[in-house]
mmCIF file of the N, C-alpha and C atoms, coordinates in Angstrom:
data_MODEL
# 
_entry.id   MODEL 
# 
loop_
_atom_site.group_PDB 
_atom_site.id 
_atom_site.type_symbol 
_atom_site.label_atom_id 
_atom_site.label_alt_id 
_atom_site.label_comp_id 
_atom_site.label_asym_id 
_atom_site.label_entity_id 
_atom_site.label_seq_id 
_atom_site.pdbx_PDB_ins_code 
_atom_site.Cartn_x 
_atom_site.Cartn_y 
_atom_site.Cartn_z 
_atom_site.occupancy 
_atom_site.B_iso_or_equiv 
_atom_site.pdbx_formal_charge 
_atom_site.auth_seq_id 
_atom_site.auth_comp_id 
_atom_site.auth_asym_id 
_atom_site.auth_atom_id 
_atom_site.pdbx_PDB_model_num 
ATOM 1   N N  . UNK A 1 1  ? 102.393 -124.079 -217.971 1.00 0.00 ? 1  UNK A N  1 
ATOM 2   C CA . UNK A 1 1  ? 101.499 -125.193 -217.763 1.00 0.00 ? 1  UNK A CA 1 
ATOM 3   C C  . UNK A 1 1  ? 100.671 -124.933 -216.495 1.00 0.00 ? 1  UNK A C  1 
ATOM 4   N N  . UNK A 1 2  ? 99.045  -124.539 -216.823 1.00 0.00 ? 2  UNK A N  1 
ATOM 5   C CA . UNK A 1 2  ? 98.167  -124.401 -215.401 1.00 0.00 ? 2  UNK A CA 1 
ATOM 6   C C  . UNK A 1 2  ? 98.464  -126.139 -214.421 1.00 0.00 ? 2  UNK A C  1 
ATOM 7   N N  . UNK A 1 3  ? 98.508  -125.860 -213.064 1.00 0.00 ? 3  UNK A N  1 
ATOM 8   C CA . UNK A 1 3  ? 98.316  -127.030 -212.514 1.00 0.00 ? 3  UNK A CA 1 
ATOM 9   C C  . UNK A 1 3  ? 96.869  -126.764 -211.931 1.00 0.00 ? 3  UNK A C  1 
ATOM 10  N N  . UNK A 1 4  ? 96.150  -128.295 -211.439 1.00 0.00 ? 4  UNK A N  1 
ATOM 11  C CA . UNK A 1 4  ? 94.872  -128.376 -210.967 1.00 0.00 ? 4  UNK A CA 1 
ATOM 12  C C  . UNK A 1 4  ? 94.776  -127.322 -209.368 1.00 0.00 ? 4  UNK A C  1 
ATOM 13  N N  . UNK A 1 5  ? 93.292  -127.205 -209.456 1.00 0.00 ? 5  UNK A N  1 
ATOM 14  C CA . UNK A 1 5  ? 93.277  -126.382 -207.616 1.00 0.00 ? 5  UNK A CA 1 
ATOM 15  C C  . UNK A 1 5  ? 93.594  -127.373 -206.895 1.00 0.00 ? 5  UNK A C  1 
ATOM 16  N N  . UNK A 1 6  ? 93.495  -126.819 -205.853 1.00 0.00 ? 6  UNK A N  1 
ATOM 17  C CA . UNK A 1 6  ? 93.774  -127.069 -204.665 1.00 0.00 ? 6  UNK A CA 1 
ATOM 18  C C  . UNK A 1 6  ? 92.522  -127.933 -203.970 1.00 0.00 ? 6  UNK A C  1 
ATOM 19  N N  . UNK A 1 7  ? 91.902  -128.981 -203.741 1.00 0.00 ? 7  UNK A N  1 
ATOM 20  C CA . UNK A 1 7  ? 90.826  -130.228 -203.741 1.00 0.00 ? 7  UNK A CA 1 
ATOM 21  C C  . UNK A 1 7  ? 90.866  -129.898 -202.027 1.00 0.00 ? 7  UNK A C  1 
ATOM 22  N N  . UNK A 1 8  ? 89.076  -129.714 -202.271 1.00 0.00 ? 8  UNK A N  1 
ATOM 23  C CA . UNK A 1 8  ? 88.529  -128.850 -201.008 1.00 0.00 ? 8  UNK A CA 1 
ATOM 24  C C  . UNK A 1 8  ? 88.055  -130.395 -200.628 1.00 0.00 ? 8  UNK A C  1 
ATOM 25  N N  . UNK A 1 9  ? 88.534  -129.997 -198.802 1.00 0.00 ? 9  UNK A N  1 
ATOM 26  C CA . UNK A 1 9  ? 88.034  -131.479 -198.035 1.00 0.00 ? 9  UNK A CA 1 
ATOM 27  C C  . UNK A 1 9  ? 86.678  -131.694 -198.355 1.00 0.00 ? 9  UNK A C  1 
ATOM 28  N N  . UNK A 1 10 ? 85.682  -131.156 -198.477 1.00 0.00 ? 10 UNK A N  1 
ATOM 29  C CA . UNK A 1 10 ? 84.423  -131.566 -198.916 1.00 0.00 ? 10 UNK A CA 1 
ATOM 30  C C  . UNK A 1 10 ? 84.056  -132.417 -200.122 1.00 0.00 ? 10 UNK A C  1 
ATOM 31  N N  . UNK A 1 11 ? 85.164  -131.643 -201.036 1.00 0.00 ? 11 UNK A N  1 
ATOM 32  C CA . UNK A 1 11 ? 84.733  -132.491 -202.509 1.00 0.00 ? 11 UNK A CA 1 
ATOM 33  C C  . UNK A 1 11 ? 85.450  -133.584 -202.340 1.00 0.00 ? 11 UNK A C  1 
ATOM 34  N N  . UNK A 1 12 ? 86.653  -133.963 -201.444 1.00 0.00 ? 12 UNK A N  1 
ATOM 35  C CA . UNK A 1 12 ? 87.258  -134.856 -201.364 1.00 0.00 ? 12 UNK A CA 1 
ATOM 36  C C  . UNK A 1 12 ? 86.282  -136.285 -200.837 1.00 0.00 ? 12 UNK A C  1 
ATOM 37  N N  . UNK A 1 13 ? 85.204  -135.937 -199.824 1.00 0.00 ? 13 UNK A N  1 
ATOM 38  C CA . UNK A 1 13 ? 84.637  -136.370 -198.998 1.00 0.00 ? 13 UNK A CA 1 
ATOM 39  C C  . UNK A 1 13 ? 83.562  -137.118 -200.010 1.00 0.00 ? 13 UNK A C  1 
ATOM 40  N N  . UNK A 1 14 ? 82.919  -135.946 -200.466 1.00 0.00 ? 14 UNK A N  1 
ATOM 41  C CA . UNK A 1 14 ? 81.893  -136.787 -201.416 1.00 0.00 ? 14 UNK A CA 1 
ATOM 42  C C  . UNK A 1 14 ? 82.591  -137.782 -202.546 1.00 0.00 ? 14 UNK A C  1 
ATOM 43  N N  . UNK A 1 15 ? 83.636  -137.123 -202.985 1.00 0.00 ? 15 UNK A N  1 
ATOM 44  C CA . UNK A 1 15 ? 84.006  -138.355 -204.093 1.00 0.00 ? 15 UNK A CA 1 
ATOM 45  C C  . UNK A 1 15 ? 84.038  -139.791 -203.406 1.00 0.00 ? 15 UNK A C  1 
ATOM 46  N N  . UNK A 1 16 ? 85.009  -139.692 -202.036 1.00 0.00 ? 16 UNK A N  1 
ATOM 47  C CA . UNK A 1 16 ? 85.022  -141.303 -201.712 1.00 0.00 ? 16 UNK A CA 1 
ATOM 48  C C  . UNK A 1 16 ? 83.981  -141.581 -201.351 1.00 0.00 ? 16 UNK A C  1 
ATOM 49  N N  . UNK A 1 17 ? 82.666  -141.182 -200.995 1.00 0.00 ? 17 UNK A N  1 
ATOM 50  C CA . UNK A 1 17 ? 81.558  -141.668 -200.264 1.00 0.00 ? 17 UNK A CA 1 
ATOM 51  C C  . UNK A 1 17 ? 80.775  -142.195 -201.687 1.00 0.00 ? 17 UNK A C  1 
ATOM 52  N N  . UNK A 1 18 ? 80.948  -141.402 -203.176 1.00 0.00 ? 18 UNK A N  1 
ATOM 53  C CA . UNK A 1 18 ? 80.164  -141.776 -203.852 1.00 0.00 ? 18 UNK A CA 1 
ATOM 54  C C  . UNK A 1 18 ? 80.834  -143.256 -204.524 1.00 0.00 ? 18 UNK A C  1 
ATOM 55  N N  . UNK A 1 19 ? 82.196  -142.869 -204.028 1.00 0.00 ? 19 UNK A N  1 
ATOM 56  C CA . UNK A 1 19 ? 83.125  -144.303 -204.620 1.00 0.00 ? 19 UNK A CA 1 
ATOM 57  C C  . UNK A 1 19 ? 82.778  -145.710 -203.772 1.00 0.00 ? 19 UNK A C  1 
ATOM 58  N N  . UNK A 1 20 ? 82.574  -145.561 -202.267 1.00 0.00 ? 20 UNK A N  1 
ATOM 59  C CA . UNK A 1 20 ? 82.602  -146.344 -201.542 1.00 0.00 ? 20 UNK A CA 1 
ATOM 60  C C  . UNK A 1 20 ? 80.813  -146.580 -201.730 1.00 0.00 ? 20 UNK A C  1 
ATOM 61  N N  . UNK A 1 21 ? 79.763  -145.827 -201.844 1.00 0.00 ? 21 UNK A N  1 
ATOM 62  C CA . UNK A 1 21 ? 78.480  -146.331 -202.428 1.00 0.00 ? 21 UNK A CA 1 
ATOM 63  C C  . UNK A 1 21 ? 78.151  -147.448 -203.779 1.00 0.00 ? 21 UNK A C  1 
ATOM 64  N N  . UNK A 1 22 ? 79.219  -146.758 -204.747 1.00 0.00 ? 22 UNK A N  1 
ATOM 65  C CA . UNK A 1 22 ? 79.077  -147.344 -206.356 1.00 0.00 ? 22 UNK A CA 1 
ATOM 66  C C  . UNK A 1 22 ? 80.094  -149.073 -205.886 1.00 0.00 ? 22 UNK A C  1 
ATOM 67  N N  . UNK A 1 23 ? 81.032  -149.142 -205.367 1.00 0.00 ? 23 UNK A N  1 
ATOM 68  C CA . UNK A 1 23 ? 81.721  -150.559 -204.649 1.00 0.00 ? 23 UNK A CA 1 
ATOM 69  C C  . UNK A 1 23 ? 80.732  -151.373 -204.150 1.00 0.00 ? 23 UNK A C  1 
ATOM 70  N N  . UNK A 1 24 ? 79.828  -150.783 -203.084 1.00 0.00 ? 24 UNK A N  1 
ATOM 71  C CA . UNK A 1 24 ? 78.446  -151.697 -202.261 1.00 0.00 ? 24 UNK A CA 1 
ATOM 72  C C  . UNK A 1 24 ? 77.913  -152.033 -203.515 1.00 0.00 ? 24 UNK A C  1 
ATOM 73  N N  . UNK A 1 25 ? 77.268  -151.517 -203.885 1.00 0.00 ? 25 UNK A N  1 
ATOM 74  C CA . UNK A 1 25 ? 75.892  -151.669 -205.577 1.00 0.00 ? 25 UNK A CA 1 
ATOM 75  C C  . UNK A 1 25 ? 76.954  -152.630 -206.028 1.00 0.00 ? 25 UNK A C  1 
ATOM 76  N N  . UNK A 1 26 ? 78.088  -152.445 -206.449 1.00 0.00 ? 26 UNK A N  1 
ATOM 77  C CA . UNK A 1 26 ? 78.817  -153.607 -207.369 1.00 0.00 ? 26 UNK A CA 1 
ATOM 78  C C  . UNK A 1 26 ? 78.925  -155.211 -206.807 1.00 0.00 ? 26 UNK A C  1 
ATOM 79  N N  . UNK A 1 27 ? 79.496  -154.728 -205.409 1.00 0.00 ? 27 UNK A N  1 
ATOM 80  C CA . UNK A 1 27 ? 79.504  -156.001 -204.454 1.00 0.00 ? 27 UNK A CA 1 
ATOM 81  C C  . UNK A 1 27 ? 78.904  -157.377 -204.756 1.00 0.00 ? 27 UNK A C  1 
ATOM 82  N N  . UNK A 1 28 ? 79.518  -158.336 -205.302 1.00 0.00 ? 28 UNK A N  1 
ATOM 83  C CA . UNK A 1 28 ? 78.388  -159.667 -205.046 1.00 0.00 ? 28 UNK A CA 1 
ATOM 84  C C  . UNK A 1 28 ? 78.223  -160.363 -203.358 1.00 0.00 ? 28 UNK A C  1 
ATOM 85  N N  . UNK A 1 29 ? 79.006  -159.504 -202.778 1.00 0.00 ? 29 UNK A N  1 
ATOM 86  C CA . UNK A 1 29 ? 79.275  -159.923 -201.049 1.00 0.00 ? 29 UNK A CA 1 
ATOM 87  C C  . UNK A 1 29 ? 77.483  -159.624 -200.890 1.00 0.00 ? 29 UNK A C  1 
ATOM 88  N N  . UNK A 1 30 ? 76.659  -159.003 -201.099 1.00 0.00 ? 30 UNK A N  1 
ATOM 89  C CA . UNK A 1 30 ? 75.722  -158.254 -200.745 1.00 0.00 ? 30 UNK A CA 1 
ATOM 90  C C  . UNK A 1 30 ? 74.560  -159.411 -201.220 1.00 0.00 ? 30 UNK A C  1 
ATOM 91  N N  . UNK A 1 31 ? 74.754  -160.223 -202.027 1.00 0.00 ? 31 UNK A N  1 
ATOM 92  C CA . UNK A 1 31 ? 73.737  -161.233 -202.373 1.00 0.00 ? 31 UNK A CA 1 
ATOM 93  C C  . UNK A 1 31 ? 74.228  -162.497 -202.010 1.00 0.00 ? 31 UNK A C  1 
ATOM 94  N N  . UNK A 1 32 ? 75.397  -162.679 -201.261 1.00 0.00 ? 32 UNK A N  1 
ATOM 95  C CA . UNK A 1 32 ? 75.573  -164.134 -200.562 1.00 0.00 ? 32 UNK A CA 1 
ATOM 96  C C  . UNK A 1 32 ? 74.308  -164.877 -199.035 1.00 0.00 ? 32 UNK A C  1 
ATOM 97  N N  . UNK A 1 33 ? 73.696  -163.738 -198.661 1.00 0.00 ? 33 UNK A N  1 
ATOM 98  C CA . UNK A 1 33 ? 73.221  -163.864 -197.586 1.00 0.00 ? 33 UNK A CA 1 
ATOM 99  C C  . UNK A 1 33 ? 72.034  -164.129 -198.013 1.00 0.00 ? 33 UNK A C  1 
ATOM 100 N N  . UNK A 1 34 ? 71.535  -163.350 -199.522 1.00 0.00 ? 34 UNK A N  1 
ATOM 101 C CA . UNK A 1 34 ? 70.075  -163.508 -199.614 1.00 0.00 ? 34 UNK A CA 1 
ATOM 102 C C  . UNK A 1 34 ? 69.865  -165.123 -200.560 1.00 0.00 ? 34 UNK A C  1 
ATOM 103 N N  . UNK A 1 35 ? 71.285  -165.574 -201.065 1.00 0.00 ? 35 UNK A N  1 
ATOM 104 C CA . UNK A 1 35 ? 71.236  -166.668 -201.421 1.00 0.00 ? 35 UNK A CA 1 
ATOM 105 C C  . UNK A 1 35 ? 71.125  -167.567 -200.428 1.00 0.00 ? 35 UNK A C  1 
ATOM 106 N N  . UNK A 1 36 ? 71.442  -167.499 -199.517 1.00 0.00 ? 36 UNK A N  1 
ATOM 107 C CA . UNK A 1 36 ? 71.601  -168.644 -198.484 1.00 0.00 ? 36 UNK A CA 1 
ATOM 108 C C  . UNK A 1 36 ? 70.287  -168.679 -197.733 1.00 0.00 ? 36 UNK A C  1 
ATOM 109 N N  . UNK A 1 37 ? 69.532  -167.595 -197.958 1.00 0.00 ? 37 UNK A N  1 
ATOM 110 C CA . UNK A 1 37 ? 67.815  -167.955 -197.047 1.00 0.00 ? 37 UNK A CA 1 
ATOM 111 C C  . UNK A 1 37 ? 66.953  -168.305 -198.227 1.00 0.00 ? 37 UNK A C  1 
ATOM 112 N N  . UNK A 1 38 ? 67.001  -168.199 -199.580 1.00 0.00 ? 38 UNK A N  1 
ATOM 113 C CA . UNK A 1 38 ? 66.307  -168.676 -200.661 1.00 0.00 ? 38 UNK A CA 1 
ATOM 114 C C  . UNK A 1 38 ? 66.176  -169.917 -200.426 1.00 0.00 ? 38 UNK A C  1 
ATOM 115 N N  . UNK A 1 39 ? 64.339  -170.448 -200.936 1.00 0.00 ? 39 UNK A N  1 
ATOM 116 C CA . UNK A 1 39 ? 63.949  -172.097 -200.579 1.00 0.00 ? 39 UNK A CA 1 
ATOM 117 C C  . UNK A 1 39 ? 63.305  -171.893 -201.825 1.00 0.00 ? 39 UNK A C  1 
ATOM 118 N N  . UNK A 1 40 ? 63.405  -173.141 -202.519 1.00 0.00 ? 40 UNK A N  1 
ATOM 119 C CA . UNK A 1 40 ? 62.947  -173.405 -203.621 1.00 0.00 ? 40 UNK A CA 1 
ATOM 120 C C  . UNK A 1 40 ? 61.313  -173.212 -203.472 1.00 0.00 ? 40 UNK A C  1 
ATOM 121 N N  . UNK A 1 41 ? 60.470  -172.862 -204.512 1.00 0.00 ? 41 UNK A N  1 
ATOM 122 C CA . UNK A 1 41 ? 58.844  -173.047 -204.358 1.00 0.00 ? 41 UNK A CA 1 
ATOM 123 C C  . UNK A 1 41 ? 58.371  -174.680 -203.909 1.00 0.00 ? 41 UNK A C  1 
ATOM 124 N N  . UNK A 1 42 ? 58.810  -175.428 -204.704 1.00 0.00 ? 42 UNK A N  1 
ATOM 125 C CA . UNK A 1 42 ? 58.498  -176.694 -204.453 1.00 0.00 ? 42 UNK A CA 1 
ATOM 126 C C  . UNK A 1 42 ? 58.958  -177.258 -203.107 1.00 0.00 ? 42 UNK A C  1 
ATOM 127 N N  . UNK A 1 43 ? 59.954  -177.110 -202.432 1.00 0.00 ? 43 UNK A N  1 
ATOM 128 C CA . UNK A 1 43 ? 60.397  -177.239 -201.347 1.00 0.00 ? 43 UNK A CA 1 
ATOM 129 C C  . UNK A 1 43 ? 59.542  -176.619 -200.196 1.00 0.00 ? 43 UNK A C  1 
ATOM 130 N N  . UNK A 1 44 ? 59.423  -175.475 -200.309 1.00 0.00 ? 44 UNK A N  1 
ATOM 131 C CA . UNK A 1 44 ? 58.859  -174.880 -199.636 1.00 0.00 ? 44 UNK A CA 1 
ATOM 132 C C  . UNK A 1 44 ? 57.098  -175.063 -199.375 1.00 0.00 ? 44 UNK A C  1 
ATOM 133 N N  . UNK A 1 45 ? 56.395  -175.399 -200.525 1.00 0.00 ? 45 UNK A N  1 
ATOM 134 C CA . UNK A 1 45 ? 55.266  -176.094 -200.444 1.00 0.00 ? 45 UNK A CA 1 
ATOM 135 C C  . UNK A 1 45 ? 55.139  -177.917 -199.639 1.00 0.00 ? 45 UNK A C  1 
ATOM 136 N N  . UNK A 1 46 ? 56.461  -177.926 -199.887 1.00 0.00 ? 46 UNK A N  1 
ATOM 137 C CA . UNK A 1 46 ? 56.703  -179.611 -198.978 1.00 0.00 ? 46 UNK A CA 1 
ATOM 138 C C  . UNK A 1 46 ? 56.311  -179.345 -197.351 1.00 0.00 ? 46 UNK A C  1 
ATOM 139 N N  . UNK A 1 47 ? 57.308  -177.979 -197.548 1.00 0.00 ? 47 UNK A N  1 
ATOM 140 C CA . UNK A 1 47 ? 57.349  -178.016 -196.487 1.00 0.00 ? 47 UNK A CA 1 
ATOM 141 C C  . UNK A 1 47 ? 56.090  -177.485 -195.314 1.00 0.00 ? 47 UNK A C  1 
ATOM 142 N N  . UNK A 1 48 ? 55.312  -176.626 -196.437 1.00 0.00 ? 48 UNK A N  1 
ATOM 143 C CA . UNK A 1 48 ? 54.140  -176.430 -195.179 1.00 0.00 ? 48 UNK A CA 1 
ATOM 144 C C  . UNK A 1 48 ? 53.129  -177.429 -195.351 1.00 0.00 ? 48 UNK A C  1 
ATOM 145 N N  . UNK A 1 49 ? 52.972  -178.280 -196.086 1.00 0.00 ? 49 UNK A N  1 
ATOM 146 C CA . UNK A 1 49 ? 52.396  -179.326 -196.575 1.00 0.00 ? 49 UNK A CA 1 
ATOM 147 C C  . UNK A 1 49 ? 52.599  -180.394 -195.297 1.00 0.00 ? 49 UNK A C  1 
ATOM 148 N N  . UNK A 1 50 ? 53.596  -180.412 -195.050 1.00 0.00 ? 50 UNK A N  1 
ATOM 149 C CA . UNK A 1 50 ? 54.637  -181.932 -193.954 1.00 0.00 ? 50 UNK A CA 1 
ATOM 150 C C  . UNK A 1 50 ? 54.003  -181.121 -192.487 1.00 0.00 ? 50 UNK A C  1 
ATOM 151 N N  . UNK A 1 51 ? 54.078  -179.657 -192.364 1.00 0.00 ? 51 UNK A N  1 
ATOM 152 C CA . UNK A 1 51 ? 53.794  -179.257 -191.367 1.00 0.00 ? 51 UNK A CA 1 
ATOM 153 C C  . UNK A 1 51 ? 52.428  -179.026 -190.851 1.00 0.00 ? 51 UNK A C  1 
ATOM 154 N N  . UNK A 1 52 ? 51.546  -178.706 -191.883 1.00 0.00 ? 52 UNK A N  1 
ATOM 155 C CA . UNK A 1 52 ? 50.056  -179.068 -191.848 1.00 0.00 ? 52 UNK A CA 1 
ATOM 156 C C  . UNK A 1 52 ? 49.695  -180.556 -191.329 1.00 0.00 ? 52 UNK A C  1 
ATOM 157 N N  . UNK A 1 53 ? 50.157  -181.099 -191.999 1.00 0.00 ? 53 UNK A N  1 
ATOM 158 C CA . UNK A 1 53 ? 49.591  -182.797 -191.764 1.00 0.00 ? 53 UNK A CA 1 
ATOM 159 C C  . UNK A 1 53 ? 50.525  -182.926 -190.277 1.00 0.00 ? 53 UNK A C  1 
ATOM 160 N N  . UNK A 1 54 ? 51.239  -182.340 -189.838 1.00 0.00 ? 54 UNK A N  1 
ATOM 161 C CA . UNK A 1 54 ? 51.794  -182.848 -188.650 1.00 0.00 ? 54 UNK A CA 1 
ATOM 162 C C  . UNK A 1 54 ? 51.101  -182.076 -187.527 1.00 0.00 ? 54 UNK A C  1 
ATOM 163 N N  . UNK A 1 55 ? 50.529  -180.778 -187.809 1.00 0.00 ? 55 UNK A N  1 
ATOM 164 C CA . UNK A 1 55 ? 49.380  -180.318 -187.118 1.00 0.00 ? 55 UNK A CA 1 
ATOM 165 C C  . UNK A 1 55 ? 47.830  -180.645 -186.871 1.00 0.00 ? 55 UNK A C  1 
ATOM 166 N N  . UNK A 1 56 ? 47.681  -181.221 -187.783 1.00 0.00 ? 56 UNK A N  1 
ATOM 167 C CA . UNK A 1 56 ? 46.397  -182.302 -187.981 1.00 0.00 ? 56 UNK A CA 1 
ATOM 168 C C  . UNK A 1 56 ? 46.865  -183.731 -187.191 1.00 0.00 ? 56 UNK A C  1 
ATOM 169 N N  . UNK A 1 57 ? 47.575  -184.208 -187.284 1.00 0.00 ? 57 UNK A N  1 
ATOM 170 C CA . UNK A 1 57 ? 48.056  -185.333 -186.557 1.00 0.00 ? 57 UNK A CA 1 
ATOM 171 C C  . UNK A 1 57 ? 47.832  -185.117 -185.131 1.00 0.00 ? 57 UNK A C  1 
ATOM 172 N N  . UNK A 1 58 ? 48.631  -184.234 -184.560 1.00 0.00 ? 58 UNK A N  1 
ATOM 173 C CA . UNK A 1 58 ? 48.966  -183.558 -183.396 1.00 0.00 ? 58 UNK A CA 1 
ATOM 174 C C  . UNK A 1 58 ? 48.426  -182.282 -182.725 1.00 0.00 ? 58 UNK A C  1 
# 
């Protein structure tokens, strides 16, 4: 029965780096932050709308 070689630190290196890359891409941790600065269109038209007229005011 052949056994496998002997796993050169290099190839070792790239496998986890490509493992620990393909984990990030999977991640939903990675879109919690961009959810939390998202403003609705309509909201967001309120809002420069409220801020215009408060610059015209002032």
């Amino acid at each position: 029965m052949a056994h496998a070689p002997p796993l050169n630190i290099y190839a070792v290196g790239a496998m986890s780096s490509v493992l620990v890359i393909y984990a990030w891409l999977k991640s939903p941790i990675k879109y919690k932050w961009a959810a939390e600065n998202r403003i609705s269109p309509k909201a967001d038209l309120a809002w420069r709308n409220s801020a215009q007229k408060w610059l015209d005011n002032n």
